[in-house]
VOBA-1610 file (N, C-alpha, C; in pm, whole numbers, padded with zeros to 5 digits, always signed):
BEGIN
Unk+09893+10102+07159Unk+09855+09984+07237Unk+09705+09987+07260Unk+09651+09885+07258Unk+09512+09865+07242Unk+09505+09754+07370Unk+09402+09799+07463Unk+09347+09669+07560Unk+09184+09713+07574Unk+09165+09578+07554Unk+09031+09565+07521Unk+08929+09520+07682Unk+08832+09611+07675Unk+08791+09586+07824Unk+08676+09501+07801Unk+08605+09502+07951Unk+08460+09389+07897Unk+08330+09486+07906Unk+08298+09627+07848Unk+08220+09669+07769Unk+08152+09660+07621Unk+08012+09627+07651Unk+07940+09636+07508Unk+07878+09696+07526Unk+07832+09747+07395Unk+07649+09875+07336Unk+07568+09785+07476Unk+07551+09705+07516Unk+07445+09684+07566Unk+07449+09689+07757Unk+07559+09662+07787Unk+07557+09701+07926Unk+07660+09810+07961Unk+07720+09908+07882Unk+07808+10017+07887Unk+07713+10072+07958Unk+07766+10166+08048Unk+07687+10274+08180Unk+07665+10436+08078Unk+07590+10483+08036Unk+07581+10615+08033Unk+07641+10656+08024Unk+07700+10774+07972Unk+07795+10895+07988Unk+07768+10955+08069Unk+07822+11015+08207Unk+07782+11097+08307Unk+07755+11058+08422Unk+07705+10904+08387Unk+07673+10815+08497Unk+07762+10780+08602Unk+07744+10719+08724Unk+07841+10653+08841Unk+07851+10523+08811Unk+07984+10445+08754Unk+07986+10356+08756Unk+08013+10232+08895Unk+08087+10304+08969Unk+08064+10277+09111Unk+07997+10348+09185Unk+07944+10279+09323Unk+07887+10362+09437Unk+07933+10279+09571Unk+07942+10387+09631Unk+07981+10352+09809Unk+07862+10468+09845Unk+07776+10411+09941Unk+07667+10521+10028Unk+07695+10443+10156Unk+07699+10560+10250Unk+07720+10487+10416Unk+07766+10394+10421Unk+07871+10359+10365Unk+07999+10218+10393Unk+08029+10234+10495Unk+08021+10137+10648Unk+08120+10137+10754Unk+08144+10045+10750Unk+08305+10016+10771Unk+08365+09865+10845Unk+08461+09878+10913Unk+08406+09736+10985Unk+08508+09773+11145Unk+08551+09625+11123Unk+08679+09631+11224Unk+08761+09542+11237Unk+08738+09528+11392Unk+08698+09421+11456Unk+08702+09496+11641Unk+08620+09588+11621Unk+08707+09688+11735Unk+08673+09781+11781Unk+08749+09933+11714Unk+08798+09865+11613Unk+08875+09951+11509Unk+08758+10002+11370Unk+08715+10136+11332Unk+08616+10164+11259Unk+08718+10156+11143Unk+08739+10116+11011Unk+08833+10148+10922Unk+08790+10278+10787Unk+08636+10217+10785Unk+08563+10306+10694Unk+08442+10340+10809Unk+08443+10500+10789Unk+08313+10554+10861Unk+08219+10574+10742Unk+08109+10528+10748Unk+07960+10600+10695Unk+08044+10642+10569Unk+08101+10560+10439Unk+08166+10620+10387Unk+08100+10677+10223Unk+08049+10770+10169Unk+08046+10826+10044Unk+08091+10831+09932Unk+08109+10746+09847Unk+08180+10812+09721Unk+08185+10779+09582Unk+08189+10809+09511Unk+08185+10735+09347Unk+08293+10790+09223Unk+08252+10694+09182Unk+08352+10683+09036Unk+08286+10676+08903Unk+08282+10794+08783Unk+08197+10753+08742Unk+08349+10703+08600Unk+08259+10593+08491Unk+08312+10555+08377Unk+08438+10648+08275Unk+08546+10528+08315Unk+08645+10615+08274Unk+08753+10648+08324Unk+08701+10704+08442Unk+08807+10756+08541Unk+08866+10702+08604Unk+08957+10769+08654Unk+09102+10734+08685Unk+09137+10816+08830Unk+09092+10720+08969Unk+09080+10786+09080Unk+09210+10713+09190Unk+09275+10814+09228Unk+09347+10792+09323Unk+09322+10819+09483Unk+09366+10727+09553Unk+09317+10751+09701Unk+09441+10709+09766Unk+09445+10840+09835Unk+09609+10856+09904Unk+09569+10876+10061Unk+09654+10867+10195Unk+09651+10903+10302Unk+09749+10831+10395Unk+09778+10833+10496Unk+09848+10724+10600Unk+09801+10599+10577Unk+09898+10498+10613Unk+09827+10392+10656Unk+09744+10342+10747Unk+09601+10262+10673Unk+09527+10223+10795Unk+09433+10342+10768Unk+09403+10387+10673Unk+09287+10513+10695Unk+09199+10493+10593Unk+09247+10309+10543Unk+09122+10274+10507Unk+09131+10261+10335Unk+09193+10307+10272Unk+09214+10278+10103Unk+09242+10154+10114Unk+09315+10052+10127Unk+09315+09943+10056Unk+09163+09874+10099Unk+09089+09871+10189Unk+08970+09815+10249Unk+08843+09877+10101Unk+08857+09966+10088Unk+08794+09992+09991Unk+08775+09887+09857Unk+08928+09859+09847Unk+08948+09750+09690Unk+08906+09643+09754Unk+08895+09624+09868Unk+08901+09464+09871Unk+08747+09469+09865Unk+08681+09547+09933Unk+08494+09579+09931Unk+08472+09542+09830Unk+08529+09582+09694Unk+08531+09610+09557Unk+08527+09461+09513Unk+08684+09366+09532Unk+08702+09258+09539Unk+08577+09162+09590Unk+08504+09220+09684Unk+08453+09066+09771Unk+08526+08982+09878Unk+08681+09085+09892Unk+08757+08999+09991Unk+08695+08992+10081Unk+08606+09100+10155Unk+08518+09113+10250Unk+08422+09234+10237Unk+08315+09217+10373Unk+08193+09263+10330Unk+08209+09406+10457Unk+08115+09500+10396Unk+08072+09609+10477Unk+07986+09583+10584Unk+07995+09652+10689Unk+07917+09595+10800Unk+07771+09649+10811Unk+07799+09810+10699Unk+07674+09892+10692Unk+07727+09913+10552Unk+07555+10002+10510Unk+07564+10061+10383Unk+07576+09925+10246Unk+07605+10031+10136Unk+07556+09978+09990Unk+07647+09999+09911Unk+07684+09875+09839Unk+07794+09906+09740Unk+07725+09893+09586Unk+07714+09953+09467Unk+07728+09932+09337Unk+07799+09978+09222Unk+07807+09849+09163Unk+07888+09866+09081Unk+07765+09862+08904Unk+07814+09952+08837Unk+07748+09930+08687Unk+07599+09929+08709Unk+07545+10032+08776Unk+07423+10010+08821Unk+07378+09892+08871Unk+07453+09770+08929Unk+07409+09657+08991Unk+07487+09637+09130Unk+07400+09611+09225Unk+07386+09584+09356Unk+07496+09465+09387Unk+07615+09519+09431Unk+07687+09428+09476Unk+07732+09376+09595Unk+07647+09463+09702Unk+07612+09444+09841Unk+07495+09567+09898Unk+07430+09506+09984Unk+07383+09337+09989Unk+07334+09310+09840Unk+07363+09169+09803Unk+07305+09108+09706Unk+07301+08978+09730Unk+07252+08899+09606Unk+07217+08721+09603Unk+07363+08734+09555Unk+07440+08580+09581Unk+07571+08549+09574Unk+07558+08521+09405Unk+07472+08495+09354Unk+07475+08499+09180Unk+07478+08636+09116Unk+07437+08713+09179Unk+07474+08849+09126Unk+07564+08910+09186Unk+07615+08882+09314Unk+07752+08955+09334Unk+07876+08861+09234Unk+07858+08704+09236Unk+07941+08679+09099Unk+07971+08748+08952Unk+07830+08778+08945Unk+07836+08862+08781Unk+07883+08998+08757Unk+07875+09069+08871Unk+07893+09216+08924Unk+08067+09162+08928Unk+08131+09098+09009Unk+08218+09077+09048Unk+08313+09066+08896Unk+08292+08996+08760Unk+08349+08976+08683Unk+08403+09115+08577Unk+08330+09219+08626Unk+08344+09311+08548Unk+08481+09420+08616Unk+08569+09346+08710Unk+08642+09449+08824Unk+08775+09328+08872Unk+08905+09360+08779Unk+09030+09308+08801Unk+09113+09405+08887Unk+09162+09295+08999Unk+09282+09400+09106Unk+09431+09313+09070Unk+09513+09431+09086Unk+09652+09413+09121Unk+09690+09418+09239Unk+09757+09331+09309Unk+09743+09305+09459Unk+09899+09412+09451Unk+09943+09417+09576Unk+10062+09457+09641Unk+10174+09333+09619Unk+10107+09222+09677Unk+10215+09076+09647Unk+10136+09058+09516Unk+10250+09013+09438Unk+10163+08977+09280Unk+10061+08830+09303Unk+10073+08706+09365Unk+09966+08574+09400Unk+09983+08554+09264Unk+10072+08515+09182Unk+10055+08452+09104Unk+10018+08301+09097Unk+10000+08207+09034Unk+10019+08038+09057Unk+10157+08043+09045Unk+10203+07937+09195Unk+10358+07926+09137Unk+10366+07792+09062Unk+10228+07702+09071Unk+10263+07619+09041Unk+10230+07609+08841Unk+10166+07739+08810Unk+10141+07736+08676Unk+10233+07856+08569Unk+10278+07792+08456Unk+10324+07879+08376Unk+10244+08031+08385Unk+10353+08082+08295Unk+10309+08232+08260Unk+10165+08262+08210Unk+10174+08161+08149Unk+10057+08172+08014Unk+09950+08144+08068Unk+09924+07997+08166Unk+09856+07936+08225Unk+09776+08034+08303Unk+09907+08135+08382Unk+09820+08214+08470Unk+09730+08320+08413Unk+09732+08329+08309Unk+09635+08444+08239Unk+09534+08357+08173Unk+09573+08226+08146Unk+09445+08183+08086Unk+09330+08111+08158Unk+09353+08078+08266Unk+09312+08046+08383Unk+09172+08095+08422Unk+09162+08193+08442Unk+09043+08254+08505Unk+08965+08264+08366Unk+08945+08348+08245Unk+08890+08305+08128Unk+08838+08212+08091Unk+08913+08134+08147Unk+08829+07969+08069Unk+08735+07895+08119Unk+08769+07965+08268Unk+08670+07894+08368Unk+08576+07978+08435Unk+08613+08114+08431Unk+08518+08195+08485Unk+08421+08282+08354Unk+08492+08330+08226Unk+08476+08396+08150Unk+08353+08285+08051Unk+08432+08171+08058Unk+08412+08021+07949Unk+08424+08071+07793Unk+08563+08139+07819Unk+08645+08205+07681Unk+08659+08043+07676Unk+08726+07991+07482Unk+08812+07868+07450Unk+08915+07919+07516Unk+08997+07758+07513Unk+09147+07789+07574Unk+09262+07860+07414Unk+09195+07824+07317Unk+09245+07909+07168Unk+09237+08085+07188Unk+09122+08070+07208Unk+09126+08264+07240Unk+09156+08313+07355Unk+09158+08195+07495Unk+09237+08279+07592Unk+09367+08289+07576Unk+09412+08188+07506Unk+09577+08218+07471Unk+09601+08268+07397Unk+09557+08320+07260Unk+09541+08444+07204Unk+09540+08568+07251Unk+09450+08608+07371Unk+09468+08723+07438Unk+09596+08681+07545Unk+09616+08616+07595Unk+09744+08599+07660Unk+09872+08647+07606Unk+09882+08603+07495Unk+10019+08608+07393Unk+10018+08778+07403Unk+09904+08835+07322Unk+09915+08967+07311Unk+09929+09046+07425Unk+09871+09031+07549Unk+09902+09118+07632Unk+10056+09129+07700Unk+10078+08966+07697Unk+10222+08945+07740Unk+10332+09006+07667Unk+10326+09022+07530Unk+10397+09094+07431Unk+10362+09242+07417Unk+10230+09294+07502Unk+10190+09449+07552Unk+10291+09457+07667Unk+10325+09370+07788Unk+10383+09403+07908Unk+10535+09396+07874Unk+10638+09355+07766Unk+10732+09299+07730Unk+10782+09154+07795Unk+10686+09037+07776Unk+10700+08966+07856Unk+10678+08827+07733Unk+10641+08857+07629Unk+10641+08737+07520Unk+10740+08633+07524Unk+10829+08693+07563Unk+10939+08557+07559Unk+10900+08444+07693Unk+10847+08484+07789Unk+10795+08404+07905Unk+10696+08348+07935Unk+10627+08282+07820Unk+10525+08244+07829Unk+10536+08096+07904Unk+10640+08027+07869Unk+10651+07908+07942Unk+10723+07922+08070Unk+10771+08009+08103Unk+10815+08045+08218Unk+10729+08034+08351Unk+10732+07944+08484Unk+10710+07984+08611Unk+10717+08130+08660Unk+10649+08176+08778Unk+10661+08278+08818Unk+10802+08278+08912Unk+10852+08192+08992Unk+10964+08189+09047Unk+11094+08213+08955Unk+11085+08229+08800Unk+11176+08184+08762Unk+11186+08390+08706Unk+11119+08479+08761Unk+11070+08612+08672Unk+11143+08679+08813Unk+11191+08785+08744Unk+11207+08894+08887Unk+11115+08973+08906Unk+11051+09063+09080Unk+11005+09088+09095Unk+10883+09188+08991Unk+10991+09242+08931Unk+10924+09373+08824Unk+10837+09281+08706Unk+10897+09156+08677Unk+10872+09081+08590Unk+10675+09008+08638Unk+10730+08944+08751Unk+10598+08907+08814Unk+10548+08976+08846Unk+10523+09185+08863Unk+10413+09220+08877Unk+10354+09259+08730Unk+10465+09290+08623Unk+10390+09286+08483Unk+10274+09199+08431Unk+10338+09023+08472Unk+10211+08905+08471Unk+10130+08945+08531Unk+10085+09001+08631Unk+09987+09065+08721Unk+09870+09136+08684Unk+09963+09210+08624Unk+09888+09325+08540Unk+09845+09262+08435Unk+09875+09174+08363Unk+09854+09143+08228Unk+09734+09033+08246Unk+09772+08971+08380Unk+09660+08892+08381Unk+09509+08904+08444Unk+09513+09078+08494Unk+09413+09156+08561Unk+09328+09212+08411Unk+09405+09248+08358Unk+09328+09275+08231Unk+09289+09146+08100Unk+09326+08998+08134Unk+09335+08925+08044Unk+09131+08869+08081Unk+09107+08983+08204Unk+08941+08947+08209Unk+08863+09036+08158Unk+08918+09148+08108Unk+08828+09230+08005Unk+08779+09319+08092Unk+08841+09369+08206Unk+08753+09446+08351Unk+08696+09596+08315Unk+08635+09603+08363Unk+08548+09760+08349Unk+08656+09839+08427Unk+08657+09757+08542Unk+08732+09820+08652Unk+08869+09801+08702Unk+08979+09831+08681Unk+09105+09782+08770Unk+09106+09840+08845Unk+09159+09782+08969Unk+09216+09826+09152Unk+09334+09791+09151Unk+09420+09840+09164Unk+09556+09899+09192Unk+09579+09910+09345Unk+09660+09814+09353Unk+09675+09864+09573Unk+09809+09845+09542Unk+09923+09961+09607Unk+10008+09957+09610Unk+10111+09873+09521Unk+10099+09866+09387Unk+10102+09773+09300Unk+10312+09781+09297Unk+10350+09864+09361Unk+10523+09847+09369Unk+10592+09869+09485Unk+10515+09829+09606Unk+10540+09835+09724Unk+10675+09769+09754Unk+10630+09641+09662Unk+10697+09476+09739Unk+10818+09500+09602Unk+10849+09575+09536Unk+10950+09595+09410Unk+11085+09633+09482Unk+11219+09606+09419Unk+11302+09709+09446Unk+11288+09838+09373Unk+11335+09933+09407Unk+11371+10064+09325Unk+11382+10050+09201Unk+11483+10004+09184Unk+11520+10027+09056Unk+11407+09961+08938Unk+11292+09880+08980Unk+11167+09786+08874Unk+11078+09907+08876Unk+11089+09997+08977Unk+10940+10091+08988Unk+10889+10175+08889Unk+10973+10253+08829Unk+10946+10323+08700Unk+10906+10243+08631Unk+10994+10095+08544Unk+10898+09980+08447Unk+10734+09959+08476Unk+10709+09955+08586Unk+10577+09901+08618Unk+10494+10030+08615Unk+10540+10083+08676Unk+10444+10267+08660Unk+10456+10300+08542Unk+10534+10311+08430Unk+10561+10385+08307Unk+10427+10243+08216Unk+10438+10142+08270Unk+10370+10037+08218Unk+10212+10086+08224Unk+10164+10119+08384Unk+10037+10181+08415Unk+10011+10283+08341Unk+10087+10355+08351Unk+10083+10522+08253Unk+10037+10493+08147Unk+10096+10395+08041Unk+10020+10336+07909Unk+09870+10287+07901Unk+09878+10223+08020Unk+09702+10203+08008Unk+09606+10262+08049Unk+09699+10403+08156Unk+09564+10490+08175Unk+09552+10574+08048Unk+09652+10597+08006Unk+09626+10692+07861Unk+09581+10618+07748Unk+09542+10508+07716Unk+09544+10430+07593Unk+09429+10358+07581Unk+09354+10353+07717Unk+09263+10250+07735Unk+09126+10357+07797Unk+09014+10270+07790Unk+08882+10321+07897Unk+08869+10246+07999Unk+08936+10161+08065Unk+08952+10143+08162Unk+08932+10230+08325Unk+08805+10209+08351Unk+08798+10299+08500Unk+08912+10221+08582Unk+09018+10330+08692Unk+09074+10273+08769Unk+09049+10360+08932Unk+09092+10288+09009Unk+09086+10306+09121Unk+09203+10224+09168Unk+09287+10355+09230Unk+09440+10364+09246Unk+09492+10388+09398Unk+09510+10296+09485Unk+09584+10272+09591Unk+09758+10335+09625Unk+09804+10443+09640Unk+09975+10435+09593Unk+10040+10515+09674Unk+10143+10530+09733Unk+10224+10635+09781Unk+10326+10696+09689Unk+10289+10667+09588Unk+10401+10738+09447Unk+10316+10834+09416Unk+10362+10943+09470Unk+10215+11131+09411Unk+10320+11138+09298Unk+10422+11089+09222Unk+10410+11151+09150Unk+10363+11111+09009Unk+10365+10909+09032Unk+10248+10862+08948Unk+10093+10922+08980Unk+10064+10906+09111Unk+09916+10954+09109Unk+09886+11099+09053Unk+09990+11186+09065Unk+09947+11338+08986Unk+09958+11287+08821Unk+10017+11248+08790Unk+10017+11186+08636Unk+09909+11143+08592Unk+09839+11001+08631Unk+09729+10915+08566Unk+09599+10980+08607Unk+09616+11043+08762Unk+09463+11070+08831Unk+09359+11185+08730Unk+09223+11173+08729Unk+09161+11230+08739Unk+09087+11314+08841Unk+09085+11265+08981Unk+09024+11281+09062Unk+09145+11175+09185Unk+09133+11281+09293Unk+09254+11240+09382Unk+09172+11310+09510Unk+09184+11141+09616Unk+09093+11161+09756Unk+09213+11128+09841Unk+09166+11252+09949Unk+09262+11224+10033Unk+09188+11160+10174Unk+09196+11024+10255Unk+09176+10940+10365Unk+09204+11025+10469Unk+09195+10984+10588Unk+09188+11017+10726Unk+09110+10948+10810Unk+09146+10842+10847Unk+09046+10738+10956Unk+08926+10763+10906Unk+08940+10662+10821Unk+08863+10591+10714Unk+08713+10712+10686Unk+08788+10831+10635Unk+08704+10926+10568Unk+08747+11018+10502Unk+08683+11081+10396Unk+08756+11147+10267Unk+08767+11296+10343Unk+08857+11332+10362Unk+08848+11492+10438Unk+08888+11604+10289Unk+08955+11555+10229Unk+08941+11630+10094Unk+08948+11578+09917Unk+08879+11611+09818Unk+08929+11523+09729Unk+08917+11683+09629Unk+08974+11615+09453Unk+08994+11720+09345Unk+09060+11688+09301Unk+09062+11751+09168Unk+09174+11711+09089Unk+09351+11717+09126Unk+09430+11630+09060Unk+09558+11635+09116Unk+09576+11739+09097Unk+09587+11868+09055Unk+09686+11972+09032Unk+09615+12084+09160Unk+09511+12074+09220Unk+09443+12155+09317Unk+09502+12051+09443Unk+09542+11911+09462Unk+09566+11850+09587Unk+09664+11864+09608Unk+09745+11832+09505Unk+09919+11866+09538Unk+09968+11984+09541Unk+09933+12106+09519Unk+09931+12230+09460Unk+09898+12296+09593Unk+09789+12307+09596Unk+09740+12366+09708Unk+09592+12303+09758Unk+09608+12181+09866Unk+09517+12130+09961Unk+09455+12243+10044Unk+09365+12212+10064Unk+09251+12315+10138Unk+09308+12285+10317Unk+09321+12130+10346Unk+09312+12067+10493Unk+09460+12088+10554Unk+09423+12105+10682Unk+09599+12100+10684Unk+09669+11969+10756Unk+09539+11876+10760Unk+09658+11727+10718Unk+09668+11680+10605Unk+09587+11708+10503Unk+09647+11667+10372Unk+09798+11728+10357Unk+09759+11897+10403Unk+09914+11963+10389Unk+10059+11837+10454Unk+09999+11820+10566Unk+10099+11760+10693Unk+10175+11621+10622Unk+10013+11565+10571Unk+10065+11403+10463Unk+10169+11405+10364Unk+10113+11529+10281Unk+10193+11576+10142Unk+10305+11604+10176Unk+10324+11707+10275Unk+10475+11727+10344Unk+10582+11635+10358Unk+10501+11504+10414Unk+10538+11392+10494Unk+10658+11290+10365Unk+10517+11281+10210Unk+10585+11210+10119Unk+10653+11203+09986Unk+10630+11388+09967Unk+10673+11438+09886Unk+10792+11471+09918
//
């Protein structure tokens, strides 16, 4: 399987380089701090998971990422470009290089399958509507989902509509996918399809991800690098086989205990 991201020779980051940055990120909600003074990066490639209780601040991270909202302190970049603070024309352009998978899939209910992947391409990308449906077809027939192209999202079961999700997070060519709890809202029995689905594209693709999940035993699988939260600060991170294995902290211990 082949998915094609939106890297060229000419704005690809270095080898070695940080393709993201967080320096002194705080955000507060109220009187609620969610991210303290927060640190951290990702460099090209990788495949980072961020685990902890809820509310200690990982999903706030993707949305930073997103643009859902802004940091109250500190500096975000992405691809060596300034995506806060910045001019709203360059947090647009910064912004195009970084597809999320929500928790609720937000599909259009009011647009076909196809529609919903070709959608953003045509109008944000200014792909033709010939080659966005070209890449549509193929990814949909990557997710096992070819037969649904004319299909509504109401008409797909849950596992089904987070595959479109996925298919249509990558139908923008992203440097970056964000993953937040991407099988929260699933029954049981869809969760393996959609994870065994992820598993393919962390192994198959260069896709940097940044991974939201309470499944350690997808995150020991795909991760490269695995941070563990605590009111909204990294108290330990490392590779999966040193976090799950043997954590240094003894609330990571207490967490791990908790969901393993």
């Amino acid at each position: 399987m082949s998915v094609e991201t939106s890297k060229t020779t000419s704005d690809a980051v270095p080898q070695g380089t940080e393709l993201i940055r967080l320096e002194q990120v705080t955000k507060r909600f109220g009187d609620n701090t969610v991210l303290d003074n927060l640190d951290f990066s990702v460099k090209p490639g990788q495949h980072v998971t961020l685990i902890g209780p809820s509310g200690s601040g990982k999903t706030t991270i993707l949305r930073l990422l997103m643009t859902l909202t802004k940091p109250d302190e500190g500096t975000i970049t992405v691809d060596g470009q300034r995506l806060f603070p910045a001019p709203e024309k360059q947090v647009r352009e910064v912004r195009k290089k970084i597809g999320m998978v929500f928790q609720q899939f937000n599909l259009f209910p009011n647009m076909s399958v196809l529609r919903n992947l070709t959608e953003a391409p045509v109008t944000v990308l200014g792909l033709s509507k010939d080659e966005a449906e070209e890449r549509a077809r193929e990814l949909l027939d990557m997710v096992g989902l070819a037969d649904k192209c004319d299909a509504k999202p109401s008409r797909l079961s849950g596992g089904q509509q987070q595959r479109v999700a996925i298919a249509r997070a990558l139908a923008m060519r992203p440097q970056i996918l964000l993953l937040d709890e991407v099988t929260s809202a699933l029954d049981p029995e869809l969760v393996a399809g959609v994870l065994d689905l992820l598993r393919d594209i962390a192994r198959s693709t260069d896709i940097t991800m940044l991974c939201v999940t309470h499944e350690m035993n997808f995150a020991r699988d795909i991760s490269d690098q695995v941070l563990m939260f605590d009111s909204g600060r990294v108290i330990e991170s490392g590779p999966p086989e040193k976090i799950f294995s043997s954590p240094e902290q003894e609330r990571t211990r207490e967490f791990l205990g908790a969901v393993l």
